[in-house]
C-alpha positions as a Markdown table, in Angstrom:
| # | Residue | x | y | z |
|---|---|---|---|---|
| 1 | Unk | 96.7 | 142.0 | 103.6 |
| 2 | Unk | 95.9 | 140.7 | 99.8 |
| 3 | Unk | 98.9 | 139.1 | 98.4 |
| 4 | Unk | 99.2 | 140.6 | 95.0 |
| 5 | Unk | 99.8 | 137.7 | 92.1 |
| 6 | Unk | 101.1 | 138.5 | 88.2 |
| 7 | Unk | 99.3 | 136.5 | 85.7 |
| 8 | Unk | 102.5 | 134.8 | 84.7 |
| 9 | Unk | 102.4 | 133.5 | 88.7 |
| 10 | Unk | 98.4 | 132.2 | 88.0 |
| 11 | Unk | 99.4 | 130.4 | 85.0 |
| 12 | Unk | 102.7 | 128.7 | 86.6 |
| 13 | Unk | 100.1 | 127.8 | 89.3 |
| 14 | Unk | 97.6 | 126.4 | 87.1 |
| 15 | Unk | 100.6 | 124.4 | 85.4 |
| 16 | Unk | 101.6 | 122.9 | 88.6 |
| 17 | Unk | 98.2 | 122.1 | 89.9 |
| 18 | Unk | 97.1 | 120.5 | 86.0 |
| 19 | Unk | 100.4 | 118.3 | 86.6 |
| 20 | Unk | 99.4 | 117.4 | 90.2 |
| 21 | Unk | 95.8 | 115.9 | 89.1 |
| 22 | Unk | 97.3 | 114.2 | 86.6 |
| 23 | Unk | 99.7 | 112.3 | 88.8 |
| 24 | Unk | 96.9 | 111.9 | 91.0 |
| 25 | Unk | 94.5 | 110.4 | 88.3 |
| 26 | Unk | 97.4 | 108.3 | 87.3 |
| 27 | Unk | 97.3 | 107.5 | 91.6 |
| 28 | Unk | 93.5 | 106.6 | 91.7 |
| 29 | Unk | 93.4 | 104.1 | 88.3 |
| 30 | Unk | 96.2 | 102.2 | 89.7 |
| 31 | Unk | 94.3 | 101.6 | 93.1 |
| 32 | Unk | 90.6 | 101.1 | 90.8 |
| 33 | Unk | 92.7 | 98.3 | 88.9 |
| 34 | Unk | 94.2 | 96.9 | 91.2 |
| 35 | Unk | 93.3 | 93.4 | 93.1 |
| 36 | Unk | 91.7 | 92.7 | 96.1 |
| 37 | Unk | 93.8 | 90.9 | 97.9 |
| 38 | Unk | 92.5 | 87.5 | 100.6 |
| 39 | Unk | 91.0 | 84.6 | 100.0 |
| 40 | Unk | 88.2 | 84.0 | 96.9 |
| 41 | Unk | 85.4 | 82.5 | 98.3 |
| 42 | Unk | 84.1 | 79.1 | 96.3 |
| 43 | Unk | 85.9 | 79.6 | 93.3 |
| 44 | Unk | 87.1 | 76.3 | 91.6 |
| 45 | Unk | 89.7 | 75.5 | 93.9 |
| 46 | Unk | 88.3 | 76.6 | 96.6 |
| 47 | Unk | 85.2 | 74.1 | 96.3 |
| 48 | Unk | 87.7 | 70.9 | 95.3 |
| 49 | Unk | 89.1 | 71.4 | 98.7 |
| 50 | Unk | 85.7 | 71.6 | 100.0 |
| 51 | Unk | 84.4 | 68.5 | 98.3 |
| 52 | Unk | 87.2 | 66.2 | 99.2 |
| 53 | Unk | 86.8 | 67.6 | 103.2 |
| 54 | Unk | 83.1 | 66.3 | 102.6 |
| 55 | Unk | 84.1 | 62.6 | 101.0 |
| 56 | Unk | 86.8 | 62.5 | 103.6 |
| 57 | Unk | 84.8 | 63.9 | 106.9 |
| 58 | Unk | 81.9 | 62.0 | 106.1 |
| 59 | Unk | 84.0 | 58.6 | 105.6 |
| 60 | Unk | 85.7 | 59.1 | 109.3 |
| 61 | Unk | 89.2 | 61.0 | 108.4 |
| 62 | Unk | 90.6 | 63.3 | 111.4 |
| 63 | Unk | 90.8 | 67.2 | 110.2 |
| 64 | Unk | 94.4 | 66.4 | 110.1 |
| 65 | Unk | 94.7 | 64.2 | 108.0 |
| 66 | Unk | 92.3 | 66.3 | 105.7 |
| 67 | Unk | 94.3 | 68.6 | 105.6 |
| 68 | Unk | 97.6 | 66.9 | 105.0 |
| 69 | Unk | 95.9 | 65.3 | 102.1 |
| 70 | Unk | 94.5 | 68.8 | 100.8 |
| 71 | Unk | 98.0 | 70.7 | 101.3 |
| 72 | Unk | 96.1 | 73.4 | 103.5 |
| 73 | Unk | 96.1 | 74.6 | 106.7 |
| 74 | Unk | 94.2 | 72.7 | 109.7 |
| 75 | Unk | 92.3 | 75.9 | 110.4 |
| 76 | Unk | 91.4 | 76.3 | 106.9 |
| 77 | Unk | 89.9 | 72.6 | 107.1 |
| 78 | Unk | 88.0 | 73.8 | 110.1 |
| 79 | Unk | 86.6 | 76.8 | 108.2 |
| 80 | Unk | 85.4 | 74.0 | 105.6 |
| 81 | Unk | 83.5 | 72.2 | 108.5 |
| 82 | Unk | 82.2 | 75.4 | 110.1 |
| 83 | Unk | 80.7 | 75.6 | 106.5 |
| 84 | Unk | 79.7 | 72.4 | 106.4 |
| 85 | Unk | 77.8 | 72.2 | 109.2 |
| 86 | Unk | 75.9 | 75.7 | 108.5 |
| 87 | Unk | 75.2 | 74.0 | 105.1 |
| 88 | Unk | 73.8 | 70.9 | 107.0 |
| 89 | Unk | 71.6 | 72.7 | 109.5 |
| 90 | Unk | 69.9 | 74.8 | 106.5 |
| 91 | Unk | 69.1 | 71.2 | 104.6 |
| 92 | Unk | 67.8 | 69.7 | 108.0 |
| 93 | Unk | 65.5 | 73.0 | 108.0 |
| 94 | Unk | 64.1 | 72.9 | 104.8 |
């Protein structure tokens, strides 16, 4: 059974469809503009952080005062000395 449609019907349809990709244009720039949110690796702040853990891990501060002095978490300190220490083992390769 072939439902029968007017041309009138076809061009409403086409005007609600045209409408409906343009909302979901408008949709897809928003979410290709938008900002990825979590953590930026080694940007500017990021390395401060990670140069003060070095002067203050190699000097014989406790991760917790680290990170008291840093204003971060003590996980993220321990993130720093994971890093660290991969950084460490790749010199002692080389």
């Amino acid at each position: 059974m072939e439902k029968l449609v007017t041309l009138e019907d076809a061009l409403k349809r086409i005007e609600e469809l045209e409408k409906e990709n343009a909302a979901l244009r408008e949709e897809l720039e928003y979410y290709r503009n938008r900002k990825l949110s979590g953590r930026k690796k080694h940007n500017a702040k990021w390395m401060a952080i990670y140069n003060d853990f070095v002067v203050g891990y190699e000097s014989g501060m406790t991760m917790v005062e680290i990170a008291k002095r840093n204003n971060v978490s003590e996980r993220t300190i321990y993130r720093y000395k994971a890093y660290y220490d991969k950084m460490r083992e790749v010199e002692d390769n080389e």
